[in-house]
PyMOL Python script that loads the backbone (N, CA, C, O; Angstrom):
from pymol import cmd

cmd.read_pdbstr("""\
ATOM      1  N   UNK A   1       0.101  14.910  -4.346  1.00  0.00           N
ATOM      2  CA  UNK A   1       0.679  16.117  -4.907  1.00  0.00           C
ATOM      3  C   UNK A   1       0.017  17.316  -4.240  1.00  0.00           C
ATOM      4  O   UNK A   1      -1.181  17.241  -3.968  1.00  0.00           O
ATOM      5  N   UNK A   2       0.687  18.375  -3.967  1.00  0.00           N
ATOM      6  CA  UNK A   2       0.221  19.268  -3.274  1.00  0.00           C
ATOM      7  C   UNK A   2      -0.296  20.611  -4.714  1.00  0.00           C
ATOM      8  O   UNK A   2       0.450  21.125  -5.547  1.00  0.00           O
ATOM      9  N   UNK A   3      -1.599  20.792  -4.541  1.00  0.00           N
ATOM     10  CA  UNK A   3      -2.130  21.252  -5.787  1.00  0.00           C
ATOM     11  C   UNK A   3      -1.779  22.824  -5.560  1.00  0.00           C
ATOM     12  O   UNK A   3      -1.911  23.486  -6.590  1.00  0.00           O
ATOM     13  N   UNK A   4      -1.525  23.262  -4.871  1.00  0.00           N
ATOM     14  CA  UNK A   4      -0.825  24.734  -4.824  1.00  0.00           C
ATOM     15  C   UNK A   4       0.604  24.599  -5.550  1.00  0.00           C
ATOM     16  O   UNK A   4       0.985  25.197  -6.557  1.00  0.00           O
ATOM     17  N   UNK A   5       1.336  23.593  -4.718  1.00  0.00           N
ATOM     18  CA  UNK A   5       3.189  23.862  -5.492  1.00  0.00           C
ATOM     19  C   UNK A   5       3.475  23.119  -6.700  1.00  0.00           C
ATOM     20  O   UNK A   5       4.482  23.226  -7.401  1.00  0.00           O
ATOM     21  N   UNK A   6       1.879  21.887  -6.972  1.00  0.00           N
ATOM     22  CA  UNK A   6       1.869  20.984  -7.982  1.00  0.00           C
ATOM     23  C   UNK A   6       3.214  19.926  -7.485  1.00  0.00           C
ATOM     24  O   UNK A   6       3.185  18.828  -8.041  1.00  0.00           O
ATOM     25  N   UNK A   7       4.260  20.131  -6.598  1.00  0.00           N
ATOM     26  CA  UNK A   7       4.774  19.019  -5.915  1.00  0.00           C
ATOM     27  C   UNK A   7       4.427  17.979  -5.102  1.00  0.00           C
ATOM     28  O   UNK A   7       3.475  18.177  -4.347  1.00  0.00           O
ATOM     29  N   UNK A   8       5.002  16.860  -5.075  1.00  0.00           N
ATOM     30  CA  UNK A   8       5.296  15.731  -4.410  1.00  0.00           C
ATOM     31  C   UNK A   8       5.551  15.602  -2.849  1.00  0.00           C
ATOM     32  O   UNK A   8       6.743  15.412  -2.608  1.00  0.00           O
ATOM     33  N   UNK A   9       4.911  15.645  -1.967  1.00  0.00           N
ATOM     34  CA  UNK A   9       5.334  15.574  -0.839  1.00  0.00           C
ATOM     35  C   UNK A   9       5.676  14.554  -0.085  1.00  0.00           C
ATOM     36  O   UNK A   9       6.323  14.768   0.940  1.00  0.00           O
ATOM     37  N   UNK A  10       5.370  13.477  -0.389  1.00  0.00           N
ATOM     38  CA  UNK A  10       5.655  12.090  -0.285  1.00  0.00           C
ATOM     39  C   UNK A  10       5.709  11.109  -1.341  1.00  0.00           C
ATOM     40  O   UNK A  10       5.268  11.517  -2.416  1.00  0.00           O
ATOM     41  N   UNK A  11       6.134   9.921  -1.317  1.00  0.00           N
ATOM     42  CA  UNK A  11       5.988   9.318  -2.366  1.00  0.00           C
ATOM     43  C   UNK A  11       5.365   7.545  -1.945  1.00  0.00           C
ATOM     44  O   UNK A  11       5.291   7.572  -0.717  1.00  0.00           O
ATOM     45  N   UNK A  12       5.139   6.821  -2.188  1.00  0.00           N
ATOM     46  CA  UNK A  12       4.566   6.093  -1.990  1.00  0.00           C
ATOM     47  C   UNK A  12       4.256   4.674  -2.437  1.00  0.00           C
ATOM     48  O   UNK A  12       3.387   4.700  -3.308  1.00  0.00           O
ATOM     49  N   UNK A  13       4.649   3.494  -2.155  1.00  0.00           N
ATOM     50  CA  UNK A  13       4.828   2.384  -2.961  1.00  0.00           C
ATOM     51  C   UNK A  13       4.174   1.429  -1.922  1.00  0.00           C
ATOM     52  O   UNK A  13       3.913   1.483  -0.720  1.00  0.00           O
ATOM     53  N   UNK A  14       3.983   0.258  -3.237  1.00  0.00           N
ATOM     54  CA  UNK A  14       3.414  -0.811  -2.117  1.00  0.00           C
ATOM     55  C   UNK A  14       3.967  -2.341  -3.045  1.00  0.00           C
ATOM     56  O   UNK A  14       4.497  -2.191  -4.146  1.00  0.00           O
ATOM     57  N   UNK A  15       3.857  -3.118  -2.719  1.00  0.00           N
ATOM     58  CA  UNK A  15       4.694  -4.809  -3.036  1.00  0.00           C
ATOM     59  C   UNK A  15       2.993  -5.637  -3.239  1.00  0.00           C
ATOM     60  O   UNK A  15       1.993  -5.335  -2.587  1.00  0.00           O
ATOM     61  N   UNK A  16       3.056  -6.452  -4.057  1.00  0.00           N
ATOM     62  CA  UNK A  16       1.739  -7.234  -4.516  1.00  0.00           C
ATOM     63  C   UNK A  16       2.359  -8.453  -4.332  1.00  0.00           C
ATOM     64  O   UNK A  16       3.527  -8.330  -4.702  1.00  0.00           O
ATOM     65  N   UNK A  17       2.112  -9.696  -3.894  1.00  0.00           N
ATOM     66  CA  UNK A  17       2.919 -11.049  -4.338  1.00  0.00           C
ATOM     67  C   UNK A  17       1.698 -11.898  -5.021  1.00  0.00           C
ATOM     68  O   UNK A  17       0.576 -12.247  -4.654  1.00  0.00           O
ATOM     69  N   UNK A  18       2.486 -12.051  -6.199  1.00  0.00           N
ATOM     70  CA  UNK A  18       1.141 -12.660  -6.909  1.00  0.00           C
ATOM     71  C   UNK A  18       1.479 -14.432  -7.365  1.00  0.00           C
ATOM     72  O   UNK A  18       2.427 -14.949  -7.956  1.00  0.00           O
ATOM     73  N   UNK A  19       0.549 -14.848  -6.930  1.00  0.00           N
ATOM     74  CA  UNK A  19       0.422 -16.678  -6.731  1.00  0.00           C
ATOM     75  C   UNK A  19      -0.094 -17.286  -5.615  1.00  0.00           C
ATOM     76  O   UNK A  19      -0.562 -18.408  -5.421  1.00  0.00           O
ATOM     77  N   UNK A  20       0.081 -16.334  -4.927  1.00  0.00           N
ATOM     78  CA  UNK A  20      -0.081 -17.217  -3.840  1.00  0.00           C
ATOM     79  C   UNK A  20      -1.195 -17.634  -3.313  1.00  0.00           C
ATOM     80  O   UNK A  20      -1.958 -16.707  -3.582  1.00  0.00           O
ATOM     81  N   UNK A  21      -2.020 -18.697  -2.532  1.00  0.00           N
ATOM     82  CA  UNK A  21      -3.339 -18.856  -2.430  1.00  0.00           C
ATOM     83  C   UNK A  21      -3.957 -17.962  -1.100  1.00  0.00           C
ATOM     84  O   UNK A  21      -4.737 -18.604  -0.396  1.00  0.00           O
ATOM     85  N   UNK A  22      -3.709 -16.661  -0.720  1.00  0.00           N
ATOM     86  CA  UNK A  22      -4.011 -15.609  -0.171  1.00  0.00           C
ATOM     87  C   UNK A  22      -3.376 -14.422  -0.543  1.00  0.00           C
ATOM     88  O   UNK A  22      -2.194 -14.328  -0.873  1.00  0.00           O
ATOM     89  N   UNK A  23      -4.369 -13.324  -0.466  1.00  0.00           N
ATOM     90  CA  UNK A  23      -4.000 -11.633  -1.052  1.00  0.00           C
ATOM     91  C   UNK A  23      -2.770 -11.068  -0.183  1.00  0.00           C
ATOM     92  O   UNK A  23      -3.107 -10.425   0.811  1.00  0.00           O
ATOM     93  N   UNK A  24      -1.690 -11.184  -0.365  1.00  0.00           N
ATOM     94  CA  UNK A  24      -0.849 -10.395   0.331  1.00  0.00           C
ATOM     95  C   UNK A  24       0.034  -9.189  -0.341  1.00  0.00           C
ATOM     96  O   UNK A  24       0.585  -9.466  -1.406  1.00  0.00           O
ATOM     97  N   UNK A  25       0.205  -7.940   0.170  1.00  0.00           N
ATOM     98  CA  UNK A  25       0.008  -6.558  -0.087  1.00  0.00           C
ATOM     99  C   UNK A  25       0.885  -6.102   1.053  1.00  0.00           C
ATOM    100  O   UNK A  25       0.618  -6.452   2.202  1.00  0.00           O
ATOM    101  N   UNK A  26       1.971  -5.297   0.765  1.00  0.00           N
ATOM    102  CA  UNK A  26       3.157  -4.701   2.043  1.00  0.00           C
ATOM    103  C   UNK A  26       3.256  -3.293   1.203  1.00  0.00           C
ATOM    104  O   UNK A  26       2.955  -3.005   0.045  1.00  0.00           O
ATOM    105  N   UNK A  27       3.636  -2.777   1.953  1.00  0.00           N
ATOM    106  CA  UNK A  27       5.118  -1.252   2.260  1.00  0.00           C
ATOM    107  C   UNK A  27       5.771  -1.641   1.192  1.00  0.00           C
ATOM    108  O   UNK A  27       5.890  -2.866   1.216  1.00  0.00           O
ATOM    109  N   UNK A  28       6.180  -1.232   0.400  1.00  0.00           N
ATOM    110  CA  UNK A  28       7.150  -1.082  -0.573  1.00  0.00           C
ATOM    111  C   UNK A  28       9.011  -0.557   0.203  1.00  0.00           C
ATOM    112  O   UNK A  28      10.063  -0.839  -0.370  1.00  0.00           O
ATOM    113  N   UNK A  29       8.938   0.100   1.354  1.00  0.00           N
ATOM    114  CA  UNK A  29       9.908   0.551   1.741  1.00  0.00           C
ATOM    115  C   UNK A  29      10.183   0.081   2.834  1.00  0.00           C
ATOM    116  O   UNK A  29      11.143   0.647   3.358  1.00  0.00           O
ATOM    117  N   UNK A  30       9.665  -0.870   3.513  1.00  0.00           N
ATOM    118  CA  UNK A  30      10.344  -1.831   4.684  1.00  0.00           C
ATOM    119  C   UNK A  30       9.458  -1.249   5.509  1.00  0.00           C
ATOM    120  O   UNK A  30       8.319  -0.824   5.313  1.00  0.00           O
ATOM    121  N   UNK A  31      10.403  -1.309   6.815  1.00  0.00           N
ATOM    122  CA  UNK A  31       9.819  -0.838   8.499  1.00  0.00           C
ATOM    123  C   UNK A  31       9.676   0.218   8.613  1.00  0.00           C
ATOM    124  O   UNK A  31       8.743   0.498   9.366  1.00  0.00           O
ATOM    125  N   UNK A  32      10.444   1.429   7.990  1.00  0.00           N
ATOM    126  CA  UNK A  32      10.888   2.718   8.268  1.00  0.00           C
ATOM    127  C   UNK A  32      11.673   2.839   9.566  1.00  0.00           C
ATOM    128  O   UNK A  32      11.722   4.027   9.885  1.00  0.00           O
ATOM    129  N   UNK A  33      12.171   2.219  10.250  1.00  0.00           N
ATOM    130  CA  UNK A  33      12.417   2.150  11.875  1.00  0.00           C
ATOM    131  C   UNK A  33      13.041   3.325  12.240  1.00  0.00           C
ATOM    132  O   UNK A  33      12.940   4.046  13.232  1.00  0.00           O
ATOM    133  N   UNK A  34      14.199   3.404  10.494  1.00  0.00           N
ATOM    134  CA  UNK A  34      14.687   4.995  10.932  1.00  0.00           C
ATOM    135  C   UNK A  34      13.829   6.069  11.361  1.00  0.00           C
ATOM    136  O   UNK A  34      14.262   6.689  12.332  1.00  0.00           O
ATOM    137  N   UNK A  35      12.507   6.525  10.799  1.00  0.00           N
ATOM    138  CA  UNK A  35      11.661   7.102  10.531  1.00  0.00           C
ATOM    139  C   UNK A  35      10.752   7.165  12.087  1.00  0.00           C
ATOM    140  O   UNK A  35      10.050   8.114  12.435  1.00  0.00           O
ATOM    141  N   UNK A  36      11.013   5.755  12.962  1.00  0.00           N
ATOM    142  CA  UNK A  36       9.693   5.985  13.963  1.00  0.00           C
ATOM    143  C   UNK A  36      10.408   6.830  14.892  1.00  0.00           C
ATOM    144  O   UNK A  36      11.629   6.984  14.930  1.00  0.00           O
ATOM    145  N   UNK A  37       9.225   7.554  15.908  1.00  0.00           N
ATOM    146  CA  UNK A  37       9.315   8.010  17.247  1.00  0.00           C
ATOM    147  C   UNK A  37       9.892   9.699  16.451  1.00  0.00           C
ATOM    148  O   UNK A  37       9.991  10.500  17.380  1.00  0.00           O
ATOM    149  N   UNK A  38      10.082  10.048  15.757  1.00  0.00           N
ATOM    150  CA  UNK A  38      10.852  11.323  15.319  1.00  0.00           C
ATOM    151  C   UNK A  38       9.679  11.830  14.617  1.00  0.00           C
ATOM    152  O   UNK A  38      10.020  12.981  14.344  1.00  0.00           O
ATOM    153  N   UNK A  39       8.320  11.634  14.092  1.00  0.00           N
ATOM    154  CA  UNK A  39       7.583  12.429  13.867  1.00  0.00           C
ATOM    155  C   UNK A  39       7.237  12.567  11.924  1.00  0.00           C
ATOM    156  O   UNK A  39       6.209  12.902  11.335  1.00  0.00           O
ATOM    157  N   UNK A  40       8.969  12.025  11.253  1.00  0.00           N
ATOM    158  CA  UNK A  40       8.526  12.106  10.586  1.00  0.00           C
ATOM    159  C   UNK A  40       7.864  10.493   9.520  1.00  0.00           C
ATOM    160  O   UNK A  40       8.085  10.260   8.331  1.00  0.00           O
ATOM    161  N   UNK A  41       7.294   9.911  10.220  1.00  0.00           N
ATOM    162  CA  UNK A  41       6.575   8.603   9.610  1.00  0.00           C
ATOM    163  C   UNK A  41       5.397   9.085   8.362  1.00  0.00           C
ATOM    164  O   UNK A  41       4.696  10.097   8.392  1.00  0.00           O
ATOM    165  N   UNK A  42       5.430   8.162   7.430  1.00  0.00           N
ATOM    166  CA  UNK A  42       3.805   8.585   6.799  1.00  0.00           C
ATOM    167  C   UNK A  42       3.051   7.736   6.574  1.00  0.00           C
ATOM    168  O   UNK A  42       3.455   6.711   6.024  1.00  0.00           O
ATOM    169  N   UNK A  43       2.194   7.836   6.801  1.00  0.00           N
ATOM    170  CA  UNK A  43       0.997   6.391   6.723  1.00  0.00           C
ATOM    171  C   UNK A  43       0.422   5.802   5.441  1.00  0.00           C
ATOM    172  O   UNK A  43      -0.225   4.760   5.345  1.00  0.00           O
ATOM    173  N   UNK A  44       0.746   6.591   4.538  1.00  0.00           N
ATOM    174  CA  UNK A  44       0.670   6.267   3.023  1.00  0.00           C
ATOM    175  C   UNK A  44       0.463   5.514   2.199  1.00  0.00           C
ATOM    176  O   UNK A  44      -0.534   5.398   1.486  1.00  0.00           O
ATOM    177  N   UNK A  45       1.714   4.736   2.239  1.00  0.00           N
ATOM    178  CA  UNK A  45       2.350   3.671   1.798  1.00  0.00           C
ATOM    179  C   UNK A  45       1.317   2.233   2.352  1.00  0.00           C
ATOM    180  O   UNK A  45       0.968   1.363   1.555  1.00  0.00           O
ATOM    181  N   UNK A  46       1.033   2.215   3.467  1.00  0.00           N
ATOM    182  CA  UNK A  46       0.123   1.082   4.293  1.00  0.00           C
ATOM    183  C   UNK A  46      -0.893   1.498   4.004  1.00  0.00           C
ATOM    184  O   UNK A  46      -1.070   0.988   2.898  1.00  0.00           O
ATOM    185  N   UNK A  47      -1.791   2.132   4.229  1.00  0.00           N
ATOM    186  CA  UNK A  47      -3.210   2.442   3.356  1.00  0.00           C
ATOM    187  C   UNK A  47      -3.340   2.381   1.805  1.00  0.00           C
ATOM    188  O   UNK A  47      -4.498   2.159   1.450  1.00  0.00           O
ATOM    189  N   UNK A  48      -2.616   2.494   0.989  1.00  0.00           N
ATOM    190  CA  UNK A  48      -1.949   1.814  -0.198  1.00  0.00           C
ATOM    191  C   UNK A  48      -2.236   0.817  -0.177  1.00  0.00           C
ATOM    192  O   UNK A  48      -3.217   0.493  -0.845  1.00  0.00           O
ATOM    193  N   UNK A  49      -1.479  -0.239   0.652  1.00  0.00           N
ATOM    194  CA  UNK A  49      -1.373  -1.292   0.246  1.00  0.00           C
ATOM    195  C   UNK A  49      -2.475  -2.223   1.074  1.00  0.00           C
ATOM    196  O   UNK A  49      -2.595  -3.424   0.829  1.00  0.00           O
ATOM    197  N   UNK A  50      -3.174  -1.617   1.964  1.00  0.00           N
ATOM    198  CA  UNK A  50      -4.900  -1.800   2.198  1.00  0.00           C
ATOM    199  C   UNK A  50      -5.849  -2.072   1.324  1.00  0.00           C
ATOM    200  O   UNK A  50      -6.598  -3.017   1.071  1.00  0.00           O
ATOM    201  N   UNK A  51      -5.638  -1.027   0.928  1.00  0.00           N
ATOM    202  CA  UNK A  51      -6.412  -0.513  -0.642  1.00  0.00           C
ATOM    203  C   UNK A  51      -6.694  -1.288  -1.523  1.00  0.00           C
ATOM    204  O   UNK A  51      -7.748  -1.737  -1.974  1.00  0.00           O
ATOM    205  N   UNK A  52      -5.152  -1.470  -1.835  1.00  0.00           N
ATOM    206  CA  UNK A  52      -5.094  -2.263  -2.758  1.00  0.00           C
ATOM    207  C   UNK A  52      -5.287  -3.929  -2.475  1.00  0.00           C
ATOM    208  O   UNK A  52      -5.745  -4.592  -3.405  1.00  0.00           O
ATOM    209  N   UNK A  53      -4.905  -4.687  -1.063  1.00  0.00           N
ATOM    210  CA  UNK A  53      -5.497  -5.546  -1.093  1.00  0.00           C
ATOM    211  C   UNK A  53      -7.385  -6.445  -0.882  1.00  0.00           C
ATOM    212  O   UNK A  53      -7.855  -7.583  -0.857  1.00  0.00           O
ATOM    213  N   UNK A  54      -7.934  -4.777  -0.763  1.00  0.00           N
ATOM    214  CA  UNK A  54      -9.325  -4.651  -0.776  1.00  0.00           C
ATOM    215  C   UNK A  54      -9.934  -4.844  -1.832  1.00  0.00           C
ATOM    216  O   UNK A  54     -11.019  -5.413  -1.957  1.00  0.00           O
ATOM    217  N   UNK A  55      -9.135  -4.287  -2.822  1.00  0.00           N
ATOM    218  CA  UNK A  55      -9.922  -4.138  -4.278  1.00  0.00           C
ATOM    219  C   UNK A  55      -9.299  -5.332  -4.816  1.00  0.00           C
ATOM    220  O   UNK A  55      -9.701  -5.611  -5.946  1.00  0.00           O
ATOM    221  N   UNK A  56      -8.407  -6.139  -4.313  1.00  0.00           N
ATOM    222  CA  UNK A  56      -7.485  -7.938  -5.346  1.00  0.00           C
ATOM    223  C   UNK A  56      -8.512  -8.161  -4.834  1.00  0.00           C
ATOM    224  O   UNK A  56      -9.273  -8.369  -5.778  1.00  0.00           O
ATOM    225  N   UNK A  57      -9.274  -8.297  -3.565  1.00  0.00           N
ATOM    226  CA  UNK A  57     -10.167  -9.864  -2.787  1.00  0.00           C
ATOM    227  C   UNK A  57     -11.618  -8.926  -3.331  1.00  0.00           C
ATOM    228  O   UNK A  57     -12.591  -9.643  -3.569  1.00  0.00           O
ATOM    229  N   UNK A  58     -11.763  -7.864  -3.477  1.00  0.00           N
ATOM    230  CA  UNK A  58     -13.254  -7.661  -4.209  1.00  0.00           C
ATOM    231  C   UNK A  58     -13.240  -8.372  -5.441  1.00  0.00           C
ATOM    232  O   UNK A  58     -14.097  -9.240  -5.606  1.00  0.00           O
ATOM    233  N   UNK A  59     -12.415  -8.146  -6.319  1.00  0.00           N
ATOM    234  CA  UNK A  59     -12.867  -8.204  -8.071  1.00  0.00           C
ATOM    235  C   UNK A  59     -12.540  -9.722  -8.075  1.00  0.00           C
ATOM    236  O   UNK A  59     -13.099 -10.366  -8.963  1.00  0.00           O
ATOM    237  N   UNK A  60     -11.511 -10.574  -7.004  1.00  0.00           N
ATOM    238  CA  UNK A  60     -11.248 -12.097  -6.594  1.00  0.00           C
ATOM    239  C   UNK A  60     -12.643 -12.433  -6.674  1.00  0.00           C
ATOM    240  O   UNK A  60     -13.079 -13.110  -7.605  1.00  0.00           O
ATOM    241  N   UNK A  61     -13.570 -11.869  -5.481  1.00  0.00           N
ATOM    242  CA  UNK A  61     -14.566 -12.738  -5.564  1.00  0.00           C
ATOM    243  C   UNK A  61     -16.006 -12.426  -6.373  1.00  0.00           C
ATOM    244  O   UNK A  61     -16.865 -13.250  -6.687  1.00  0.00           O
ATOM    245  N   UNK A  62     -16.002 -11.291  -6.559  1.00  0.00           N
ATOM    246  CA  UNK A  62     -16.249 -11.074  -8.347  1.00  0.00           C
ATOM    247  C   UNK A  62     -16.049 -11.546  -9.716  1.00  0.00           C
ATOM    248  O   UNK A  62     -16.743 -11.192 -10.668  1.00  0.00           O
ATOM    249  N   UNK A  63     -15.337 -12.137  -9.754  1.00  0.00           N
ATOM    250  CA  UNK A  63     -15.134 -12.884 -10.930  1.00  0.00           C
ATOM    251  C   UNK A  63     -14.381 -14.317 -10.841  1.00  0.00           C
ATOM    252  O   UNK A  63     -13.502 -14.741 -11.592  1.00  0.00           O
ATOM    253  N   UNK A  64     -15.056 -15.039  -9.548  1.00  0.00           N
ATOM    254  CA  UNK A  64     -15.032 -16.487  -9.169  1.00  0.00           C
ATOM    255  C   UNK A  64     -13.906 -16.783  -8.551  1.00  0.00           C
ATOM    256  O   UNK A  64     -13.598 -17.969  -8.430  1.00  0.00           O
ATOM    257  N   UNK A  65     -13.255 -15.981  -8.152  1.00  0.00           N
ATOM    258  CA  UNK A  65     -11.580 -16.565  -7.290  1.00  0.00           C
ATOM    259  C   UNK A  65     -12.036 -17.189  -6.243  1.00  0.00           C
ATOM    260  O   UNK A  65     -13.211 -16.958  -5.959  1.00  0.00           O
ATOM    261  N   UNK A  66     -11.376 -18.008  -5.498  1.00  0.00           N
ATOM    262  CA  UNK A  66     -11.568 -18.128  -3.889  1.00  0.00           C
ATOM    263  C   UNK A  66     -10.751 -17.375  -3.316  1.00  0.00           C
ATOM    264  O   UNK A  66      -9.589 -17.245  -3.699  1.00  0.00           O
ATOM    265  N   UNK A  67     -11.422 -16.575  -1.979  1.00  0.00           N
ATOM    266  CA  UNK A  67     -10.308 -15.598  -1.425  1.00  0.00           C
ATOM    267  C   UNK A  67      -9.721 -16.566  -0.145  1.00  0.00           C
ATOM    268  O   UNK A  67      -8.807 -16.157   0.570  1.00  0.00           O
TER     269      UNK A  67
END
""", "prot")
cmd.dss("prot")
cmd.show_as("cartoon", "prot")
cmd.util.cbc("prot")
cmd.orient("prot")
């Protein structure tokens, strides 16, 4: 959120698949393909879902999972 206009400038999602016997974590919005080479891409969404598969395989092996 942009704390001057208090708007949204991007928005941002990410996909969890949960069962499976490894952490897997995507883009919520596909490839963007429309989006490449034109400048307007955002990196967001994939650091998101970094993030978030950093912190499943921390608290995984924190509280006895196998990662």
């Amino acid at each position: 959120m942009n704390p001057v206009t208090k708007q949204y400038t991007s928005m941002s999602g990410i996909n969890c698949t949960i069962g499976l016997p490894v952490i897997r974590t995507s883009v919520d919005h596909g490839t963007a393909y429309g989006k490449a080479g034109e400048g307007r891409a955002n990196e967001e969404s994939m650091l998101d879902a970094i993030y978030a598969a950093v912190t499943v395989a921390s608290n995984w092996k924190k509280y006895g999972g196998a990662v």
